[in-house]
N, C-alpha and C positions, 0 to 999 in steps of 0.2 A: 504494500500500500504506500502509493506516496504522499506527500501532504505540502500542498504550497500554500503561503500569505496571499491574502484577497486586501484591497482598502477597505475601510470601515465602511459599515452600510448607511449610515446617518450621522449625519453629527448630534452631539448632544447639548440640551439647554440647561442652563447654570442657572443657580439662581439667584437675584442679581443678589450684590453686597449688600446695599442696602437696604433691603427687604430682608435678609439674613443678618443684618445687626438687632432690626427692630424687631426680629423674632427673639431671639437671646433676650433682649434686653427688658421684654415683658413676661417671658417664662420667667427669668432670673426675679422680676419684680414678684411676679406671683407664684412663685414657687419657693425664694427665699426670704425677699424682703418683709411681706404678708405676714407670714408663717413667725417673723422675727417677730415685728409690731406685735401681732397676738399672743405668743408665746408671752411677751414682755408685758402684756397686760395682765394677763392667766399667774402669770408668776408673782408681779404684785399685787394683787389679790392672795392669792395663796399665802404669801408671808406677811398677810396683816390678817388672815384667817386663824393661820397655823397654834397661833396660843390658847385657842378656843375648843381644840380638838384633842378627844381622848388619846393617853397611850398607854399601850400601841392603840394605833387607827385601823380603823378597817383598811383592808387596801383589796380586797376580791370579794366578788358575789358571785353563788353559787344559785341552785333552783332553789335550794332549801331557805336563803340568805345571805347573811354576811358568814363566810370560810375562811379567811386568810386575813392574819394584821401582822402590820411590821410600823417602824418607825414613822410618825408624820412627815418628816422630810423624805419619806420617799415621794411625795406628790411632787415636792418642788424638782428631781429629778426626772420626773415623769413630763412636769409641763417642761423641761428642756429638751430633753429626750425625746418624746413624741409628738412637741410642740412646735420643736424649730430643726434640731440637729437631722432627724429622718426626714423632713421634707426637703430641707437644704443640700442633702446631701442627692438624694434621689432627681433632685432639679441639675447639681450643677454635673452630676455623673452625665446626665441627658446632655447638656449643651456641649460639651468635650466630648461624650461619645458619638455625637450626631455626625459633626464636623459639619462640612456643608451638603447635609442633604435632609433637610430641614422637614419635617412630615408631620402626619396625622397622630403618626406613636408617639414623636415627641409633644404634640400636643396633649395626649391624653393621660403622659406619667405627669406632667408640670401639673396636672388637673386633679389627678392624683392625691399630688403634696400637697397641695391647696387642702383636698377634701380633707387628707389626715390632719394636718393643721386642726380645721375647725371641729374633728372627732375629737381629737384629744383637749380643747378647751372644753369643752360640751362634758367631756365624761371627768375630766377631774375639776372644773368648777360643780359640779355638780357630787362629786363624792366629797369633797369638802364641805359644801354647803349642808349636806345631809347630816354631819357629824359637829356640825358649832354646837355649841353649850353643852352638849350630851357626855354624861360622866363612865361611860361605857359605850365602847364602840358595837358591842354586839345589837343594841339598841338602834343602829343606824338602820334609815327606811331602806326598801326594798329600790334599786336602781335600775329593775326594768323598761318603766317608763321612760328613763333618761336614755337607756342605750336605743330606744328606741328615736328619741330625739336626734340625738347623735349620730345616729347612722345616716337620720336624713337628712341634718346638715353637711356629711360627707355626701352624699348624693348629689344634693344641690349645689355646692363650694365646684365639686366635677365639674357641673353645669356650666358655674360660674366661669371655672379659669379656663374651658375648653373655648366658649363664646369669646370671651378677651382676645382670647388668640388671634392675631392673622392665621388666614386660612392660604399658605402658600402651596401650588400645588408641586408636587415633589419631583427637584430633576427629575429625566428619564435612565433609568440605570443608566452606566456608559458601557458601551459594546466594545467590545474586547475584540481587535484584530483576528479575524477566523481565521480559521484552518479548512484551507478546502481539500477535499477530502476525494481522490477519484472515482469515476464511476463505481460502483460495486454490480459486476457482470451479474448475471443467471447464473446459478451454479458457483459463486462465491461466496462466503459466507466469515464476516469481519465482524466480531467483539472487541467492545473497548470497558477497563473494569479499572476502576480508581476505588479511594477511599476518604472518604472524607470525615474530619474529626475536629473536636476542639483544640484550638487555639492551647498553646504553653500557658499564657496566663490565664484561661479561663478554668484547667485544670487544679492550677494549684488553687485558684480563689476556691472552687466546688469541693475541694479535698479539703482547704481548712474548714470549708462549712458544716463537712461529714463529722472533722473531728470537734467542731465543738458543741452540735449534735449528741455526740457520742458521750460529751464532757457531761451535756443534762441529765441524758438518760443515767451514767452513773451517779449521777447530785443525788436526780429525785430515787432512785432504787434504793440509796442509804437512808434519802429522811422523808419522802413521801413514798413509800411502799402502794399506797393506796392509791396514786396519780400515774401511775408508772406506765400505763398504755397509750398517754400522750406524747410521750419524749418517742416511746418506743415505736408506735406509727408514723410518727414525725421521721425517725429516721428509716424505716420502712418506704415511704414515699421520696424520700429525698435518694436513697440508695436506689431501690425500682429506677427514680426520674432518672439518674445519674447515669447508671447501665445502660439503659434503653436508646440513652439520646448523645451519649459520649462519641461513637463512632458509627458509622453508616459505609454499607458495600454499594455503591453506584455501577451500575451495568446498563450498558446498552449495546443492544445488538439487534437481530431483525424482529426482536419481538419486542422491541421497543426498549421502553428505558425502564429501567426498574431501582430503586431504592429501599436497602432492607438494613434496620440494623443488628450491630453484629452478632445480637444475642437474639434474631428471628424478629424481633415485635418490637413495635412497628416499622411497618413496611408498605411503599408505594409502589404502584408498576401502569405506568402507562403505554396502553399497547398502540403501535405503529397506526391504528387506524382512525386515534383519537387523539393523534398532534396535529393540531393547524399551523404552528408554525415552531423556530426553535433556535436559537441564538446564546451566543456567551458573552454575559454578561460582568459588568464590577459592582459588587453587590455591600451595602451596608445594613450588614441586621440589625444594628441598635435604629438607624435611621431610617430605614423603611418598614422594619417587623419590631422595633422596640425591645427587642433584645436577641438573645441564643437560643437556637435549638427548634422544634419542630413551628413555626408559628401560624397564625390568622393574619393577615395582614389586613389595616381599613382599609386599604386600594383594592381588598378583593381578591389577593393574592395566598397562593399559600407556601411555605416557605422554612426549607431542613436547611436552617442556614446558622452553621457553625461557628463559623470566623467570617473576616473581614477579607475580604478577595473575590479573586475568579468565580462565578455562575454561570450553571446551565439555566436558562431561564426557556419554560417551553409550555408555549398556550394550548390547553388541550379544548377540545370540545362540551359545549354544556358542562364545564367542569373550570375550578377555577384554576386561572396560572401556576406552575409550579416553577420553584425557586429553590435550588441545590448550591449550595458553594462546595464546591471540588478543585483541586488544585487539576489543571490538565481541561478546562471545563471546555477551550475553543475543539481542541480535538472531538473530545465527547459529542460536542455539537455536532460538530464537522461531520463525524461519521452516523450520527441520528437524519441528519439532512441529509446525506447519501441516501439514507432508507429512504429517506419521502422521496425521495428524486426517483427510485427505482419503484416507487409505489406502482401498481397496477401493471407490472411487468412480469411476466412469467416467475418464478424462484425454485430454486432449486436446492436441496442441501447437498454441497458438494466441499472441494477444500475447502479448508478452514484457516483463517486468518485472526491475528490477536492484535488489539492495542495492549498495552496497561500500562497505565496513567499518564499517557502520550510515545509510550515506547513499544514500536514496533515487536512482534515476538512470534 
């Protein structure tokens, strides 16, 4: 098989500068600065509350009630913590991870932070107010109502920072120099098999996850015996996610494209008769899919996009776009567009031909 350079099929549209300043600069407003104001409101309250409150205070409700107390200064951690620092930090990951390709997912994690923001005033001005003058915190009222509140002003704050946004609509991937790929005769028969996986750093960040996961489950197994199936399905689902979506086997040959990962589940396969079209693309998953790993995209797309690079991107029929990042992704293409090229032409299984991972074999 040989394989020669084509020029690009389109040029691509940028988005301008300015338009991508004024995005940043009201996510960052509403995502950090927001989140600060409030947080700073919520706190001073809290420590002109704090002398007034049992200890220990309540600090968790269960169905039964109040279940868990610890020091009253945990509140003022909590309105830090879940006030300012987790939305500040979830907004400014978004604007450095985006780069320039400014989307729909970065609007909706900036909306996000907003929402947690205004969850976390909501539930800890309200579990402090519950607890002024009362000489026992098990005496504190029941907080159902409030988390019910609080969820809806997460709801709504969504609402809120997603509408603020400019609504820019998102480069078009940029097309990655093809590989053309030559005819593939009747009676020829050419696979091409890559692998595609997470990123170095996206591995160590997922691995310290596991362990400190791992860290709870031992916590709670020494002092909450009785809680002990949350840490442990927590790491259950984090382990499952991890395996499942760490690495994926990409193949394409006359039976189309398929994507399986490497422990069987899940897996995609589009068969030859259901690609309308198919190109290789430069893909960013934090900025078009809002993060790693198997995604929904709001463009409508769907998307096993691991790291930051090369995509197979290939429209299927009545079905949504699919979006693989594989290193080798123009070849992949190349030789999937062979197929449609040869579509409705006699075939034959006869010699057999290999790519993998752009290397002839």
């Amino acid at each position: 098989m040989n394989a020669r350079s084509t020029p690009a099929a389109h040029d691509v549209t940028a988005i301008p500068a300015r338009d991508l300043r004024r995005a940043r600069l009201i996510a960052l407003t509403l995502g950090a600065v927001v989140p600060l104001v409030l947080s700073a409101v919520v706190l001073a309250l809290v420590l002109a509350w704090l002398p007034e409150l049992p200890s220990p205070a309540a600090t968790h409700w269960g169905p039964s009630g109040v279940d868990g107390f610890g020091p009253p200064v945990t509140f003022i951690w909590l309105s830090i913590l879940l006030g300012f620092v987790l939305p500040a930090v979830l907004t400014i990951t978004t604007v450095v991870g985006v780069r320039d390709h400014w989307g729909s997912g970065a609007r909706l994690i900036v909306g996000m932070a907003l929402g947690i923001s205004g969850l976390s005033a909501v539930i800890n001005l309200g579990a402090v107010g519950t607890q002024r003058g009362i000489a026992d915190a098990k005496q504190a009222e029941d907080l159902g109502g409030l988390m019910l509140l609080g969820f809806g002003a997460f709801v709504v704050l969504i609402g809120i920072g997603w509408l603020l946004q400019p609504h820019i609509r998102p480069a078009p991937a940029a097309p990655l120099q093809p590989a053309h790929v030559a005819a593939i005769t009747s009676g020829e028969r050419v696979v091409w098999l890559a692998t595609a996986s997470l990123s170095r750093r996206a591995m160590i960040l997922i691995s310290l996850l596991v362990v400190v996961v791992v860290g709870i489950t031992a916590f709670m197994a020494i002092r909450f015996t009785d809680r002990m199936w949350v840490p442990v399905l927590t790491l259950v689902l984090i382990g499952g996610a991890f395996a499942s979506s760490a690495s994926f086997r990409v193949r394409v040959g006359p039976d189309g494209l398929s994507v399986r990962s490497q422990i069987g589940f899940p897996r995609v396969h589009v068969p030859l008769d259901e690609v309308v079209s198919v190109r290789a693309v430069e893909c960013n998953p934090f900025g078009e899919f809002g993060g790693f790993g198997w995604r929904l995209g709001l463009d409508g797309r769907t998307g096993i996009v691991l790291r930051r690079g090369p995509a197979i991107e290939v429209e299927r029929r009545d079905k949504r776009p699919l979006v693989v990042t594989v290193d080798g992704a123009a070849v992949g293409a190349g030789v999937l567009q062979a197929y449609l090229d040869r579509a409705g032409a006699p075939g034959a299984a006869g010699t057999d031909g290999g790519v993998d991972g752009g290397r002839t074999r």
